[in-house]
N, C-alpha and C positions, 0 to 999 in steps of 0.2 A: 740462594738456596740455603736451606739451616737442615740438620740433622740432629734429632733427640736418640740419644747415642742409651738413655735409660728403656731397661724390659719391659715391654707389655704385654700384661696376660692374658688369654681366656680361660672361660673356667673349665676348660681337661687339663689347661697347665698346671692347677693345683688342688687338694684336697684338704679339707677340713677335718685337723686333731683333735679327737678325742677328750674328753675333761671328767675328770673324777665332778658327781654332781649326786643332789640328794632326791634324785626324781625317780619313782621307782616304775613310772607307767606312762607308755603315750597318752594313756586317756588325761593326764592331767596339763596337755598342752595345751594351751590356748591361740589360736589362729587365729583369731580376730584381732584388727586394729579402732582405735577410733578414728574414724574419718568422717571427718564434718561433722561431728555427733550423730555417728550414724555405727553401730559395729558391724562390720565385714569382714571378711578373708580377700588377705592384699592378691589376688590373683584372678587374672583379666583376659579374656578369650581375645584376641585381636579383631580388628574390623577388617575382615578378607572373606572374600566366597569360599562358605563350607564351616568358615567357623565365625565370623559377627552374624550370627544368625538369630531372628527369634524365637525357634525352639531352641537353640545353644541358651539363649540368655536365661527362657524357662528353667530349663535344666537345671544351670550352674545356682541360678538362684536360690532353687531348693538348699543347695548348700551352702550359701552366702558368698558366692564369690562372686566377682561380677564378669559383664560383657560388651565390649565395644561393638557397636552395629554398622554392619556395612555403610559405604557411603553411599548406594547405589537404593535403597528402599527410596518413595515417593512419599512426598509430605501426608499426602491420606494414609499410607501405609503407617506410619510412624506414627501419627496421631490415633489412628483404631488401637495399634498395638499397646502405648502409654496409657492410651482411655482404657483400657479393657483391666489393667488391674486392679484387684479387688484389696489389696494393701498398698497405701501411696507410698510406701516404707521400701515396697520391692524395686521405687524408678531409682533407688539412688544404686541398684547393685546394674545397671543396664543406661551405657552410656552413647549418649548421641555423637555422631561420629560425621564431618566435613571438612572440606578442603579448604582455600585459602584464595578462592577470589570471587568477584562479585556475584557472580551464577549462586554461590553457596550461602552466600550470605544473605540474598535473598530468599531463597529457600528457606534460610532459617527462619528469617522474618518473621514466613508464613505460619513457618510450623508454630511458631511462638504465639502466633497472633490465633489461631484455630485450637489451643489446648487450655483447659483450667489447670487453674495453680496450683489444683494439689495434684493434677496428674504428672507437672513435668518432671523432663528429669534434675538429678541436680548437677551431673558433669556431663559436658562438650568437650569434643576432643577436635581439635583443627590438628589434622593430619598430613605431613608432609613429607615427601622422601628427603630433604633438605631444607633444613633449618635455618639457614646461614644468611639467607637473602633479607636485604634490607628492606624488601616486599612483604616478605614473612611477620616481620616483628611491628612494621607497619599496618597489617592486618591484624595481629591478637593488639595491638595496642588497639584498635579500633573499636574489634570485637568486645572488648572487656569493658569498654569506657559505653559502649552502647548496652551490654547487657553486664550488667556488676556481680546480680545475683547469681549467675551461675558460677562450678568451680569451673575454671578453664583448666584441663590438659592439653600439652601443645607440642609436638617435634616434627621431623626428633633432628638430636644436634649427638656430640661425643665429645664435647670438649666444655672445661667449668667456667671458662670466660662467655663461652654461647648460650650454655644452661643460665647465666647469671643476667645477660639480655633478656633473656624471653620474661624471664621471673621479674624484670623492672618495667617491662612491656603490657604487663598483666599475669601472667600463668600465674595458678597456681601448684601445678606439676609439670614438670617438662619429661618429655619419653627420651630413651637413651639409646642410641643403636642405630651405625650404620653401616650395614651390610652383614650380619652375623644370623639372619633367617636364613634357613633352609632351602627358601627356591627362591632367595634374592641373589644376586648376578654382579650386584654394583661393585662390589671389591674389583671384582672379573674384569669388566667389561671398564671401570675408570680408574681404578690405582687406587681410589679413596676409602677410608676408614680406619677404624680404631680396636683393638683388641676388647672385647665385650668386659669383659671381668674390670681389666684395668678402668676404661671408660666409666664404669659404674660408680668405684672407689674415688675418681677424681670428681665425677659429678656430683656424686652423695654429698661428699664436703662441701661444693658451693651452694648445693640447694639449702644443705644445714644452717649453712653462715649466712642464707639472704632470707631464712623463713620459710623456705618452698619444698616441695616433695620432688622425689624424680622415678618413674618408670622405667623398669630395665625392661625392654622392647627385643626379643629376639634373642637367638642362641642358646632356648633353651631346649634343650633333647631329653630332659628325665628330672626329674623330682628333684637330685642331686645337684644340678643346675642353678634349679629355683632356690636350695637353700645357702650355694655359694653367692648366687646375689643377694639375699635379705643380710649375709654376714657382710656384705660385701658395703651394705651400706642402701642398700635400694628398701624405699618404701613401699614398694609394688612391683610386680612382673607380669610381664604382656607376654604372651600363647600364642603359636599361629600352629607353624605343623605338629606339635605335638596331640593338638583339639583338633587336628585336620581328619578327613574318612568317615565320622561317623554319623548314624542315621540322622540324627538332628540338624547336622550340618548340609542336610539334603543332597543335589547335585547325581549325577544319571548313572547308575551303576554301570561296572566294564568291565573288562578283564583287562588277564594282567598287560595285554598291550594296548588297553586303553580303546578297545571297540566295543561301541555302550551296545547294551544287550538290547533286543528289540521287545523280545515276549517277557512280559511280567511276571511267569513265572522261573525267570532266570534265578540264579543266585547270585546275594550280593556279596561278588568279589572282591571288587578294589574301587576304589573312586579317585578323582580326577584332582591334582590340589595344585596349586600355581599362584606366583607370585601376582602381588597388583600393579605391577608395574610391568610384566609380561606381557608377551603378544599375545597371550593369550584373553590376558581382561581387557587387553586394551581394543582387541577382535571387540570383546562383547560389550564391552562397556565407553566406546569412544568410538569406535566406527574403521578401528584401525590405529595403527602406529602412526605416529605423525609422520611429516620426512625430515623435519629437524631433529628429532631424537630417537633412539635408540632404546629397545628392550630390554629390561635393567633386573628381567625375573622369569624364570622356568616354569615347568610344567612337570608336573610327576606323575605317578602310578603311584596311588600305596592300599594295602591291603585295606577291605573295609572293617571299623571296628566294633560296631554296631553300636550300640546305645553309649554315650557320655557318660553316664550315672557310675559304670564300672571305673572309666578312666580316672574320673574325679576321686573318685574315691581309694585308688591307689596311690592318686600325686597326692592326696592331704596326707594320707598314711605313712609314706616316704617322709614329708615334711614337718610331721611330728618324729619318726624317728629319730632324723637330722638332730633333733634341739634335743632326743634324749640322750644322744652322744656325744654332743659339745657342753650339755648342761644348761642349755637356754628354756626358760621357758613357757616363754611366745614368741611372736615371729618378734618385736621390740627388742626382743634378749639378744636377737640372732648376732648383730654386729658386735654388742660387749663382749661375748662367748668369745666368739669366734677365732681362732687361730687358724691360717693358712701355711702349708706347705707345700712349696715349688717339687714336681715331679716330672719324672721322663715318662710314664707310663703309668695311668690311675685304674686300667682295665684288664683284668685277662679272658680275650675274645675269642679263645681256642673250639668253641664253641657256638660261636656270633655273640653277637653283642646284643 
């Protein structure tokens, strides 16, 4: 048994100080990074039912960010929807999203083998609740040595010796986070994981020092979140419940205890969002829970919010704020700026939060 007797944080444990700066307007921030010589906004709708959706990816494109896509579309599906763009410039913001065993990898095959080269995308993400396995880094090494030209994204892990495998394996970003979503259960349910915030800070550095990028995946609840991680050190930030509820994200409208309305001309209440590792996806998308393991992810109710376009455009908004009161300014700036301070309390909720 060992114990790391040093603090680790999330990000409510601390907030970003302020810095006298000579920016006198959000409008002069820039959110765009280069990636892959491609410019975009480092922010990634996750690949989960309701938000890797392809109207989500639509959407968020309009504003250049991008979207990981479920794992559950069918290779025709994913092929119509890459063919169908009329800018081969919009596959690099809409990322293909699989697992890590043979079933998926053939699938991929397919997909590869049925699309023209300028319609693919340019990033895969192999997707895994656990990184760790010597299974895992045995497949992205596979995966990357079989196909070179795409980017590989790969996790997720929480710690910079594991981020620093996958990146020798092939990746070239690894996702960070385990167990810091919303309707994920795993802390709960195995003792395992890592403080979001801190895990970012230590993995940034390894991806730094081996050439690679890393994904801060989860725990983010508000704009202010996402700019603790880019100071934090993260080249990008992955979305699940916060892009969860709204119209593009589809899924059957209900109320608020979750009884889907029958008549169409109901109104849209609330919608249904749950973890992918929940009994819930695994109901729909496996045939049931296995009997060797265990349900590692919830089920919620949450208000619907209607159209994406509003949300987005409040989280950039927050996000340029962020850099106009540390003085950064692009998301690049975020980590030089950045000063953090450790707090007991970053909200006053007298009113909800």
């Amino acid at each position: 048994m060992n114990i790391d007797n040093e603090v680790k944080l999330d990000y409510s444990d601390v907030l970003l100080t302020p810095s006298r700066s000579n920016i006198s307007s959000r409008s002069q921030i820039d959110l765009n990074i280069n990636y892959f010589d491609t410019d975009l906004i480092p922010i990634i709708a996750a690949n989960m039912d309701g938000v890797g959706t392809f109207e989500i990816a639509d959407a968020l494109a309009k504003h250049g960010c991008m979207t990981a896509l479920s794992k559950h579309y069918t290779v025709e599906e994913l092929v119509d929807f890459y063919a169908d763009f009329e800018n081969k410039d919009h596959s690099s913001l809409v990322i293909y999203s699989m697992g890590s065993n043979e079933k998926d990898f053939k699938k991929f095959e397919a997909f590869d083998l049925m699309l023209l080269e300028e319609h693919r995308p340019h990033t895969i993400c192999i997707d895994v609740a656990n990184g760790y396995t010597s299974q895992f880094e045995e497949f992205v090494e596979k995966f990357s040595s079989k196909f070179p030209s795409y980017i590989l994204m790969v996790g997720n892990v929480v710690t910079p010796e594991q981020t620093d495998r996958l990146l020798e394996a092939g990746a070239d970003i690894v996702k960070i986070g385990i167990g810091p979503g919303s309707v994920c259960t795993t802390r709960k349910l195995t003792g395992v994981g890592y403080p979001q915030l801190s895990a970012v800070i230590e993995c940034a550095q390894a991806a730094k020092d081996a050439g690679g990028m890393i994904v801060a995946d989860g725990g983010i609840t508000c704009p202010g979140d996402a700019a603790k991680a880019f100071a934090a050190g993260a080249d990008m930030v992955m979305i699940g419940g916060y892009f969860a509820g709204h119209y593009e994200g589809g899924g059957v409208p209900c109320d608020a205890n979750g009884t889907a309305y029958v008549h169409t001309q109901s109104l849209n209440t609330h919608r249904k969002f749950y973890g992918m590792a929940s009994r819930t996806a695994q109901d729909i998308h496996n045939g049931g829970v296995a009997d060797y393991r265990a349900s590692e992810g919830k089920e919620v109710i949450i208000p619907f919010k209607g159209s994406i376009d509003n949300t987005i455009k409040t989280f950039l908004g927050g996000l340029r704020s962020a850099a106009t009161y540390i003085g950064a300014d692009s998301i690049k700036d975020f980590h030089r700026r950045a000063k953090f301070i450790r707090v007991n309390r970053q909200l006053n909720n007298i009113f909800g939060s």
